[in-house]
VOGU-3710 file (C-alpha; in Angstrom, 3 decimals, decimal comma):
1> xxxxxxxxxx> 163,990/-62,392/-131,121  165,691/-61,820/-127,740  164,141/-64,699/-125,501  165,938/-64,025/-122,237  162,503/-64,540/-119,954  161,916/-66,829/-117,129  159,658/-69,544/-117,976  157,104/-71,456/-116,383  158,246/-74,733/-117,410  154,658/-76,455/-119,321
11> xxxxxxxxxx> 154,582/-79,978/-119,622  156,572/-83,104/-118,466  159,445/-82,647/-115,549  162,630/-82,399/-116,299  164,355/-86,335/-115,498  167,201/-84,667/-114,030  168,800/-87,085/-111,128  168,365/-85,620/-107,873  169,845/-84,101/-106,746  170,647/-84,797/-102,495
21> xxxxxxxxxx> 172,458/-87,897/-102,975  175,551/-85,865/-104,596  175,400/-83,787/-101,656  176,608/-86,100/-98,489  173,117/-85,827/-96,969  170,821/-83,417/-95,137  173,892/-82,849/-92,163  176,109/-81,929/-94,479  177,059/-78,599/-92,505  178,599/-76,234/-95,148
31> xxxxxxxxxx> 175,404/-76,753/-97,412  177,635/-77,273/-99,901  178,901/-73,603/-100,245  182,563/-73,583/-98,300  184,363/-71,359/-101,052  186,832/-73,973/-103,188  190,528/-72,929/-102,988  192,037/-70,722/-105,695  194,712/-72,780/-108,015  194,153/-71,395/-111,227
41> xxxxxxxxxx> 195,696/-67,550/-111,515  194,672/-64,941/-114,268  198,586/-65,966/-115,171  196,873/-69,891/-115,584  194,333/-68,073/-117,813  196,079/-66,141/-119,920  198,589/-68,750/-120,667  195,769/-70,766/-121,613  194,733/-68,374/-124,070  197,962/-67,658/-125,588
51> xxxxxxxxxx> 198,169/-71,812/-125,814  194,919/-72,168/-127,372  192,435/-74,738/-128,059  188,787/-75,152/-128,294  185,991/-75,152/-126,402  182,031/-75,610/-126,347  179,473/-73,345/-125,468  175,724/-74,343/-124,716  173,940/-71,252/-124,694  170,796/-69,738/-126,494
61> xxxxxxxxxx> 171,204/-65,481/-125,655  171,451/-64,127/-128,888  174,077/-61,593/-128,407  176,850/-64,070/-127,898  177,106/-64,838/-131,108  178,934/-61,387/-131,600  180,666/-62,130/-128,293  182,177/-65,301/-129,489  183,006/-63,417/-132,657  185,200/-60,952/-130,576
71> xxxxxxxxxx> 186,468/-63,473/-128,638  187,784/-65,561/-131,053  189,337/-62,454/-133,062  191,186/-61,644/-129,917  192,464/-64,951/-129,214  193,095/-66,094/-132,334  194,415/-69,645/-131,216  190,697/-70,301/-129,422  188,102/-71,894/-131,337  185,103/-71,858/-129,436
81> xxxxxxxxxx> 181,955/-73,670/-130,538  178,533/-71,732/-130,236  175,494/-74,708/-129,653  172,094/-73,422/-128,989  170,544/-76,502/-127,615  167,635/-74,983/-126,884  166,140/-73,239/-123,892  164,108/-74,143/-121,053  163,561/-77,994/-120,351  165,049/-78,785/-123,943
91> xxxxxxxxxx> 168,631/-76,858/-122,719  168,245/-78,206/-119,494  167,017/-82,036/-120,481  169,736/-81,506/-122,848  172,538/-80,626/-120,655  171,494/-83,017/-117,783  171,800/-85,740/-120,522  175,254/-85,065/-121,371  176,103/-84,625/-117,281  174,627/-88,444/-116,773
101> xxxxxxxxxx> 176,087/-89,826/-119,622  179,721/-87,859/-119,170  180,132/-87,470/-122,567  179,683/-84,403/-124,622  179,411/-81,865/-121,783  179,880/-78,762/-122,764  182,317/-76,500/-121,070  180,326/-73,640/-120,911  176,197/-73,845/-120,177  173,942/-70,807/-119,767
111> xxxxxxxxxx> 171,743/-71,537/-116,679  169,028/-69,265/-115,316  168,994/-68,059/-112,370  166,127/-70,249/-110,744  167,632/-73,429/-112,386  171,221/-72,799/-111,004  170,765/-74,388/-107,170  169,614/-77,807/-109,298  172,782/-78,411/-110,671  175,011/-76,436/-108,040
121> xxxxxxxxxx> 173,918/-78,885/-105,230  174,359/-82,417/-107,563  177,927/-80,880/-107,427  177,363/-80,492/-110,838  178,743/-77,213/-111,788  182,798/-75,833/-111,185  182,734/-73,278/-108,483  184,296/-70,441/-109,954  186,723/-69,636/-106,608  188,743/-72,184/-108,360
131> xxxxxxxxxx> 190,310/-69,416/-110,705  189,362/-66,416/-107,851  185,993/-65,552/-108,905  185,384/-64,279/-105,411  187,280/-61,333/-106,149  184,841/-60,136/-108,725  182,103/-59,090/-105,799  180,938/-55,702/-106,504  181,276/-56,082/-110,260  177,499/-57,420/-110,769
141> xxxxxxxxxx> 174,751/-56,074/-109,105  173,500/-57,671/-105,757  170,533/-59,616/-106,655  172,382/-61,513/-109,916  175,656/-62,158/-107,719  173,595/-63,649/-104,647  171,892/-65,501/-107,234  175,208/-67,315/-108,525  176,138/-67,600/-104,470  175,533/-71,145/-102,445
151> xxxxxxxxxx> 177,250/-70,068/-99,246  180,654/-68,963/-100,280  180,838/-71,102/-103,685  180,500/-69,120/-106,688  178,894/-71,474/-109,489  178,235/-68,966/-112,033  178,978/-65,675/-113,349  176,089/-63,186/-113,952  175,658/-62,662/-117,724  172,295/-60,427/-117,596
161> xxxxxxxxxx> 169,423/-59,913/-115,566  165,595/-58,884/-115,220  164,961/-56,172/-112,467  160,831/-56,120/-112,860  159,171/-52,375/-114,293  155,659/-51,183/-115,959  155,737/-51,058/-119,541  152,528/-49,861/-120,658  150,585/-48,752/-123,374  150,850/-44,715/-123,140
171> xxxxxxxxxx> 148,223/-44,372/-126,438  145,796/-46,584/-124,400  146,118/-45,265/-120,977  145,869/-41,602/-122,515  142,590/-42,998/-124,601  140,870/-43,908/-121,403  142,347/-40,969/-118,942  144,617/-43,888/-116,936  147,186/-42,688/-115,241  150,305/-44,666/-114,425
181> xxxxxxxxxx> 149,506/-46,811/-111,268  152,524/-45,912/-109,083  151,124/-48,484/-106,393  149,517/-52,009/-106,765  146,292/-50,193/-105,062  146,185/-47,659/-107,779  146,985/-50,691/-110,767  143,731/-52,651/-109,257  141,535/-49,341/-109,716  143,397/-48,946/-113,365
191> xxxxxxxxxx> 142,142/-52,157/-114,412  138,868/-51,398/-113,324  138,305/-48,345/-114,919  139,815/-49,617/-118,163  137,689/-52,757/-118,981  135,354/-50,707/-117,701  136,134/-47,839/-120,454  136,603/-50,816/-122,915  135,373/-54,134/-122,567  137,582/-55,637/-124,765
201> xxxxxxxxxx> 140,794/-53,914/-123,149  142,563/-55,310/-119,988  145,608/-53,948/-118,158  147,414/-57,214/-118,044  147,459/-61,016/-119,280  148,092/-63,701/-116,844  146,760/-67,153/-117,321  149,025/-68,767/-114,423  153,163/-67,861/-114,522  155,403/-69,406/-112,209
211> xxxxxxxxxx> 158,158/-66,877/-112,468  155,713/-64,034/-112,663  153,819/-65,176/-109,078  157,357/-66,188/-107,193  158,406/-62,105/-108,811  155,359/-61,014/-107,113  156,105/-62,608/-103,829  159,602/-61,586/-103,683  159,010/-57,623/-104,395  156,342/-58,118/-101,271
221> xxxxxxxxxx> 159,139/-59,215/-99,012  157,793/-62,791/-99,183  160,577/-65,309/-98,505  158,479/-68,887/-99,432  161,893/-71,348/-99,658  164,318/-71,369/-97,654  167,618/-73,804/-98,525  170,598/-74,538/-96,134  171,980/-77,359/-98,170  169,950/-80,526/-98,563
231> xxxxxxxxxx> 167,302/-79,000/-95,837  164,702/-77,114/-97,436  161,921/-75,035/-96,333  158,866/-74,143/-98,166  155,439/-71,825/-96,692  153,265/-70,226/-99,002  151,169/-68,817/-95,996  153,910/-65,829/-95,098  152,792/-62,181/-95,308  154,547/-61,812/-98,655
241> xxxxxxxxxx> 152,471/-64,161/-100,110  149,232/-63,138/-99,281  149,992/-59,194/-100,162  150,321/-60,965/-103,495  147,065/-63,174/-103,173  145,079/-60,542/-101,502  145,835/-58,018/-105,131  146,092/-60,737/-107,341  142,460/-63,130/-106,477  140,281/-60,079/-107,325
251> xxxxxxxxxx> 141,894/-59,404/-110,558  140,942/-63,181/-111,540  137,562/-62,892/-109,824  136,283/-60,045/-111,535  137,773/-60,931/-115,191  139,847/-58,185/-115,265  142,657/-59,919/-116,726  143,124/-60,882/-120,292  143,551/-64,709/-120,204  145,667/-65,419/-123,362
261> xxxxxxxxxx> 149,037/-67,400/-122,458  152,005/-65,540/-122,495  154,177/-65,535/-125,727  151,004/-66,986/-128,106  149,912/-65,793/-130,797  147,116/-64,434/-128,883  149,287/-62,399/-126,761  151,398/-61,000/-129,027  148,073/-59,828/-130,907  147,171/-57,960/-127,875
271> xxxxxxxxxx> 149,921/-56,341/-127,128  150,012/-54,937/-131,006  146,314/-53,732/-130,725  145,845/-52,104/-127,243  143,817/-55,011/-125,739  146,622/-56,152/-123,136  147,634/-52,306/-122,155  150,270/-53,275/-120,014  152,883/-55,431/-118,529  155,254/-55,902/-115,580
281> xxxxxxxxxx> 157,499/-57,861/-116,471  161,658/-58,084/-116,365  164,259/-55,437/-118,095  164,723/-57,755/-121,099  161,818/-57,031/-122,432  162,255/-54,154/-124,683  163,386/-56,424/-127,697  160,953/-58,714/-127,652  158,661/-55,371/-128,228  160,767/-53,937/-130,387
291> xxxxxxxxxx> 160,650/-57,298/-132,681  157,412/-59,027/-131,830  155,217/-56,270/-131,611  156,210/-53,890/-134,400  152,629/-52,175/-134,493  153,074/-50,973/-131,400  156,584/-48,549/-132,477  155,977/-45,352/-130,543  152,805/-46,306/-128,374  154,513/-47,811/-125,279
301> xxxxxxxxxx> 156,418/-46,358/-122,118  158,638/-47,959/-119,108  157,567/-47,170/-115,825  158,941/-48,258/-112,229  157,357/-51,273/-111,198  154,174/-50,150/-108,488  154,520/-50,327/-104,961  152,930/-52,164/-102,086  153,364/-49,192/-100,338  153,182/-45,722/-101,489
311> xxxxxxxxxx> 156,564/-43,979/-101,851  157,849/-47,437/-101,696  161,332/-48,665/-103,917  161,031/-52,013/-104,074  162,213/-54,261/-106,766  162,546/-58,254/-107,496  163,866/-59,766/-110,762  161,896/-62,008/-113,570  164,459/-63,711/-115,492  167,898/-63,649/-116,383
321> xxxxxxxxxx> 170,865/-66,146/-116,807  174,207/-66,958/-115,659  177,159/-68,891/-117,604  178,608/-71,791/-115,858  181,555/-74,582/-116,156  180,191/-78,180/-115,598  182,321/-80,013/-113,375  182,749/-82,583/-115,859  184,158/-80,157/-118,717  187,048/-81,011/-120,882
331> xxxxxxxxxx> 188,470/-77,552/-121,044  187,991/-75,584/-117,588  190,786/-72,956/-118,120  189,790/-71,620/-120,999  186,106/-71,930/-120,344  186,329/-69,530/-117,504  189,090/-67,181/-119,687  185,611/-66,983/-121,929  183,224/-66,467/-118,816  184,825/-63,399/-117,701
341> xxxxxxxxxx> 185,522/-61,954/-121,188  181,146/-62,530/-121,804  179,763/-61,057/-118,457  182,541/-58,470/-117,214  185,097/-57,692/-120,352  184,510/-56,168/-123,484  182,141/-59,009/-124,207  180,077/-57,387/-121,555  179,229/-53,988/-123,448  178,843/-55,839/-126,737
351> xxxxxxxxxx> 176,186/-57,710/-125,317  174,581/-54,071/-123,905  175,235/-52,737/-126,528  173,242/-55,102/-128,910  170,322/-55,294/-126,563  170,706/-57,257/-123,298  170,525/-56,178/-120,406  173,777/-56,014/-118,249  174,371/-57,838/-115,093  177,390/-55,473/-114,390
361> xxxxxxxxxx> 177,099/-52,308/-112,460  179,514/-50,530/-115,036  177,623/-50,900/-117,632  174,426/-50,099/-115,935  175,949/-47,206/-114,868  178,184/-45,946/-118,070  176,326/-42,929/-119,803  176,119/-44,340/-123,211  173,955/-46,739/-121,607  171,471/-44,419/-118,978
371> xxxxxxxxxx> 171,645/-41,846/-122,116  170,261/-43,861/-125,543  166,869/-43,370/-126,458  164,483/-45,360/-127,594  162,639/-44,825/-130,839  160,076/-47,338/-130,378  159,319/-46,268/-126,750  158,702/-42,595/-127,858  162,684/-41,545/-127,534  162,018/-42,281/-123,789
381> xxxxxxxxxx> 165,625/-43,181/-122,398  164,499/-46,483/-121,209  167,696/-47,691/-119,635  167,189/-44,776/-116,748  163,954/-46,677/-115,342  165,297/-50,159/-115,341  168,835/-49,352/-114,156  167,100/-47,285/-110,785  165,229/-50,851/-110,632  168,281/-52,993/-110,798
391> xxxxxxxxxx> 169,124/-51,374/-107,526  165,790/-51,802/-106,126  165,967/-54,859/-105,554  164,749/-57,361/-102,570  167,989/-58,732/-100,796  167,202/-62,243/-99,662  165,153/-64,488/-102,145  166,194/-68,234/-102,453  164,791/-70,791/-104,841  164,358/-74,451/-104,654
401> xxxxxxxxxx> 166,960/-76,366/-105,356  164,990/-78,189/-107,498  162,883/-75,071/-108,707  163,182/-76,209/-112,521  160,612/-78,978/-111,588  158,320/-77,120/-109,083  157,830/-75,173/-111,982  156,858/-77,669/-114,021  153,792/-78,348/-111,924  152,527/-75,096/-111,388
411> xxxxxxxxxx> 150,099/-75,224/-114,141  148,289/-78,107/-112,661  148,383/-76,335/-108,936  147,896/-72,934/-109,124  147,340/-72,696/-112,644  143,895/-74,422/-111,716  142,706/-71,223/-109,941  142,657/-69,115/-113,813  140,097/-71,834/-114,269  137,829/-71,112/-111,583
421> xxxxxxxxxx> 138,666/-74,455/-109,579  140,038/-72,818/-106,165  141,792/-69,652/-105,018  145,290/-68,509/-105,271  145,893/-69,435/-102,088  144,747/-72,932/-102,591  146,249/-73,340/-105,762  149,586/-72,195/-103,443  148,798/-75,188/-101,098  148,829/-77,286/-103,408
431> xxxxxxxxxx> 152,110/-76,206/-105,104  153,630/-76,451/-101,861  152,055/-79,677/-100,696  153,743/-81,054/-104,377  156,900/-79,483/-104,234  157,517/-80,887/-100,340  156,691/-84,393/-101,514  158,641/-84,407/-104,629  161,789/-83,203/-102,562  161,268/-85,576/-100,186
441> xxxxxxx> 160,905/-88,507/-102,520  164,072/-86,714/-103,807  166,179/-86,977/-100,566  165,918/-83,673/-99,314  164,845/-82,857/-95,769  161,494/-80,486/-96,356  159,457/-79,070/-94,255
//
């Protein structure tokens, strides 16, 4: 199954090391993002590869296991080493582990986007302007790049991403006379009418997702963290915010939402039998429908994500991952000689081409891609709606520099208002009350 999704960390924090003390304290004026110099050329790379060696790659994306194939067929003196060491706080625990320890770091690590500030301000990660990776701007599309970007440093390249969209149930909707909400106002009134129509039917599941609330926020122009360096803002009470509150509270008040966690059992049951009709979610998702929820083969549609406004085009992304070089990697040369080849070589349409969704704006934009069709989406050319949306999106968003664990507690902040115990908006409070201690205890300057 292709598991490319932001998650909502559950459980205990990640014991990462925080973070500010690697960082030469809150005055430190570039905020850690002066671009490094270039001393490795693509000459340096290449006569890497024609050297050879071996490196390790920590990754879990399922469609590098072809790439490394390819790779290691075209540079037959590489051996590189494919470890899935898990995803979400096992990866991370994982990889943090190896950083403390400074043994048997890996010298490539997949790192989503919201975890990617964590390790990029311990001075953790390589930045990438070592072998030019500056040079590469315009290659990925703007919201992935700016998400690799602290200041000038580049601590990442983009391997995929998750511009937000409606996929929805189109046997369902047509059932019940729905029409496809092409604003949040008209969505509200859809789930309405449907668990109206249906008691048993909702237009969504949401029992309390980080990644899905801060994707919320960010398509409403909501800008909740702000980060220069080691000083860190966070404000749950902007305008952004409470767009999202304001659509969001009712839906919980009046049961209109399908409670069942996201990727249980329960969920996937759902979405196979019509009772969750619906989903906004990121651009990755179309294989996890394709394999997880096989009875619904021809039933469901993609549609642009709704707007706050109507006529509106306004995107944000849920999900997607970068590949980075630990600082402490045996084998930097290479490793970036196999970062490029994954996220903007040939390794870039394999991956595409076996399911994920590019980062690149050539392969968003080749026809091959805009043109395939779907089967189990009807023969709808799916890859027309989510490529608009990858343009779409909301310049601007920061995360937390230590988002990975302000994830980790949203469950017991704001997931308490799915309960019934609070609002939204004081489940926010909360969240941001936590978050502004915890980087405080951390060494951070908050406010």
């Amino acid at each position: 199954m292709m598991i490319t999704r932001r998650r909502a960390l559950l459980g205990a924090a990640l014991s990462i090391t925080l973070l500010a003390a690697g960082c030469g304290g809150s005055d430190d004026s570039d905020s850690g993002g002066a671009a490094a110099e270039t001393t490795v050329s693509e000459a340096d790379v290449q006569a890497a590869l024609d050297a050879g060696g071996a490196i390790k790659v920590w990754a879990w994306e399922p469609t590098l296991k072809q790439v490394v194939a390819d790779f290691q067929k075209k540079y037959p003196k590489v051996k590189v080493e494919l470890v899935n060491s898990g995803t979400g706080n096992d990866a991370y625990t994982a990889l943090q582990n190896a950083i403390t320890a400074g043994t048997g770091v890996p010298d490539v690590a997949q790192i989503e986007y919201y975890a990617l500030p964590q390790y990029a301000l311990a001075k953790n990660l390589t930045d990438l302007n070592t072998f030019g990776a500056s040079g590469l701007d315009g290659t990925f599309t703007p919201g992935t790049w700016n998400s690799v970007h602290a200041g000038e440093a580049v601590y990442g390249l983009p391997m995929d991403s998750g511009p937000m969209a409606l996929f929805y149930n189109k046997e369902v909707f047509d059932k019940h006379g729905i029409a496809v909400p092409a604003t949040w106002q008209e969505y509200a009134a859809a789930a309405e009418k449907l668990h109206a129509a249906d008691p048993k039917a909702y237009i969504t599941s949401d029992s309390g997702d980080a990644g899905f609330t801060t994707s919320m926020i960010w398509q409403a122009g909501g800008k909740p963290y702000t980060v220069d360096g080691t000083n860190v803002g966070v404000n749950f009470s902007d305008p952004g915010t409470q767009k999202f509150t304001g659509l969001w509270q009712p839906l919980i008040d009046k049961k209109l939402l399908n409670p069942v966690p996201g990727w249980s059992d329960g969920w996937y049951q759902g979405l196979a039998d019509g009772t969750i009709a619906s989903l906004v979610i990121g651009a990755w998702m179309p294989a996890n429908l394709e394999s997880g929820v096989k009875a619904g083969n021809g039933k469901w549609r993609v549609a642009p994500m709704p707007q706050w406004e109507a006529g509106g085009k306004a995107t944000s992304e849920n999900g997607g991952s970068s590949i980075a070089i630990p600082e402490k990697a045996a084998n930097k040369t290479l490793a970036y000689a196999f970062l490029k080849y994954a996220t903007v070589d040939e390794g870039a349409a394999t991956r595409a081409a076996n399911g994920a969704f590019p980062a690149t704006t050539k392969e968003l934009g080749s026809t091959e891609f805009l043109g395939k069709e779907f089967p189990y989406f009807g023969g709808q050319k799916v890859n027309e709606v989510l490529a608009a949306s990858a343009g779409q999106v909301v310049p601007g968003w920061s995360y937390l520099p230590f988002q990975v664990y302000a994830n980790s507690i949203y469950g017991d902040t704001v997931g308490k208002a799915y309960l019934g115990q609070g609002t939204l908006q004081d489940g926010l409070k909360s969240w941001q009350d936590a978050s502004v201690k915890y980087g405080q205890e951390q060494g951070f300057t908050v406010k």
